[in-house]
N, C-alpha and C positions, 0 to 999 in steps of 0.2 A: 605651521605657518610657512608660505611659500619660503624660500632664503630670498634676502637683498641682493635684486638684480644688479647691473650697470645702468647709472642713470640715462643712458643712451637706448635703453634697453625697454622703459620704463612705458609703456601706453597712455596715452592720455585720454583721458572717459569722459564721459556727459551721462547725466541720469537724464531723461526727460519723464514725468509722469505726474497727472494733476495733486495727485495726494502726497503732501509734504515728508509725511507719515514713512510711507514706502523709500520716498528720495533719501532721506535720513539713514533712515535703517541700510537701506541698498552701499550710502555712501559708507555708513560706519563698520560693516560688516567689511568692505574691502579693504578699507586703512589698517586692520586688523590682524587681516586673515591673506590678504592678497600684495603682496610686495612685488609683484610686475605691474600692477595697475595703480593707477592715482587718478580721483575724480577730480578732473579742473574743470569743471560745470556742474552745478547741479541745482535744477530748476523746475516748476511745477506749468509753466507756460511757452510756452513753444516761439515767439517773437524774441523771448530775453534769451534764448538759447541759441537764435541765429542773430543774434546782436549784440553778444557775448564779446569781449576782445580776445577770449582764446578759444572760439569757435573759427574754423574745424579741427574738432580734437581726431583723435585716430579712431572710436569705437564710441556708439550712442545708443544705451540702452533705453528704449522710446516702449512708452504706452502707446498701446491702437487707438483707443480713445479720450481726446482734450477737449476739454469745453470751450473749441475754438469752432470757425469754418474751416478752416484749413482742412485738406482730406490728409486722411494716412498716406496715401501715394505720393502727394505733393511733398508730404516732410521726407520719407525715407530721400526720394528721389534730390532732394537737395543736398542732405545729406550726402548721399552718394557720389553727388556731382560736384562737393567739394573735397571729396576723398576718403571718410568717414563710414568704418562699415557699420551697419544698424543692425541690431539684434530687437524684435518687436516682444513687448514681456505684455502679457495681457489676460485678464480674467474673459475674455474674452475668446473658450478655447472651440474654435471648431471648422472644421476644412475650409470653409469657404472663407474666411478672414486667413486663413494660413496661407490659402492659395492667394486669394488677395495681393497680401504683405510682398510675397516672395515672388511674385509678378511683378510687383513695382522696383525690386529689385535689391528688399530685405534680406541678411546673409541669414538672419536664423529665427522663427518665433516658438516661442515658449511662454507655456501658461504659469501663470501667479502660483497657480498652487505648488509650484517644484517651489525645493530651496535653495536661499541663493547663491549657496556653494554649488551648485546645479548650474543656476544661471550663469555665475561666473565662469563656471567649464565649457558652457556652449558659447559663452563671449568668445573664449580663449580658441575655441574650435572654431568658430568663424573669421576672426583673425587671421589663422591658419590659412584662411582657403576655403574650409567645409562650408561651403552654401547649400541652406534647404535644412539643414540643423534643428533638431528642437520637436519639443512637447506640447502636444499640445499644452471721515474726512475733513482735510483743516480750514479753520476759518477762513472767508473768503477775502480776495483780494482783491483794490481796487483791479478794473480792467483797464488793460492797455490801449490807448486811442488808436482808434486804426490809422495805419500810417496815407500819410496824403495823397491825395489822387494824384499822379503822375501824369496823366491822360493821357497814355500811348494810344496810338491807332491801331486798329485791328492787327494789321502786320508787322507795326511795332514788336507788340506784345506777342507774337508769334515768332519774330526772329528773336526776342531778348529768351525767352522759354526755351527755345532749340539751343542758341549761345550758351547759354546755364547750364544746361544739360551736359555741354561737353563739345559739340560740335563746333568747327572752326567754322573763323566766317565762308570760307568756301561751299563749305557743305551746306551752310545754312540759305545759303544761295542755289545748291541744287535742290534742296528739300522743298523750297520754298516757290522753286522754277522760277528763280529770277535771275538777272545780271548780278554780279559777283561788286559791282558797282550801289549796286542798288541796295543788297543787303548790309554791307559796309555804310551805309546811310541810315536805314533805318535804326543799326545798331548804336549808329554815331545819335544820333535825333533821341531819342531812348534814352543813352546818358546823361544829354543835355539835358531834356526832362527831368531826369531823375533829379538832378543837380540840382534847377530851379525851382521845385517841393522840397528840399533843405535834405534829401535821401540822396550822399553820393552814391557813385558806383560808376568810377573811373578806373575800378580794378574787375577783375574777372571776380575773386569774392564777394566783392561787394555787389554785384549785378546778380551774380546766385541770391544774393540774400534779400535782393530788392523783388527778385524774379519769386523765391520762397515768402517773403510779404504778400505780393500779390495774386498766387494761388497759380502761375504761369506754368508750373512743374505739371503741371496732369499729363 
């Protein structure tokens, strides 16, 4: 068993993966075996995990595929964009979904079939730094209402996507070839929006998560 770190020391984890099955085992196998890590998220749906009040943890072990729309790109990338390195675990094993993953800008994918004393090593490797890392059901729940249409306008929804991402309003005003005015408006208009659908996101987290809601991260 790792020894008891300092709690300053201590990672903070999200399991994401549809099968409860998997989250359980992933969570109870670390409370265990792993004393730098602690799972404060663990969730078979990908909205309760960016809606989470201790979302963003510092590392989110995420399945390629949820019975969502949402794409994999979109989740790593919010992920990311709130500081959260992602490690993709997926039966799912073969170059083109690895290349995928790690294009979107996942630290590490590895396949189901390793164990999770494996998987926990390549957490811990990505953590590190190492990017590119890696190897290649329960009863159903009700589903979660999709969240309310916010109705941005084309360039709304284009300046909140870039914001999310990480860019300052400036940049998103050069990316967008507009006045530095303008994109500072649409981003302003956007919130408002969001506010009046009962979806704040008057913080920069909360606008990732509204931007990860609406599938804005591609």
């Amino acid at each position: 068993m790792t020894p008891d770190p300092d709690a300053d020391d201590v990672v903070r984890l999200a399991i994401l993966d549809d099968h409860a099955l998997i989250v359980d085992g992933l969570a109870t196998w670390i409370a265990e075996h792993a004393g730098d890590l602690r799972v404060a998220i663990r969730t078979t749906r990908w909205l309760d995990l960016i809606r989470h009040p201790d979302f963003p943890v510092d590392l989110v072990l995420m399945d390629l595929q949820l019975g969502d729309t949402v794409s994999i790109e979109s989740r790593i990338r919010a992920c990311r964009a709130a500081g959260a390195a992602v490690v993709v675990v997926t039966a799912v094993d073969d170059d083109a979904s690895r290349a995928r993953c790690l294009a979107a800008g996942a630290d590490a994918f590895v396949s189901k079939t390793r164990s999770t004393e494996e998987v926990v090593d390549l957490a811990r490797r990505a953590l590190r730094g190492e990017r590119g890392a890696g190897v290649a059901a329960p009863a159903q729940e009700d589903a979660l209402p999709a969240p309310r249409d916010a109705a941005l306008s084309a360039a709304e929804r284009r300046a909140v996507g870039l914001y999310a991402q990480g860019l300052s309003t400036a940049r998103v005003a050069e990316v967008m070839e507009v006045g530095y005015e303008t994109a500072k408006t649409y981003l302003r208009r956007s919130r408002d929006k969001y506010a009046k659908a009962g979806r704040p996101a008057g913080r920069r987290a909360e606008l990732i998560r509204r931007a990860a809601e609406d599938g804005l991260l591609e």
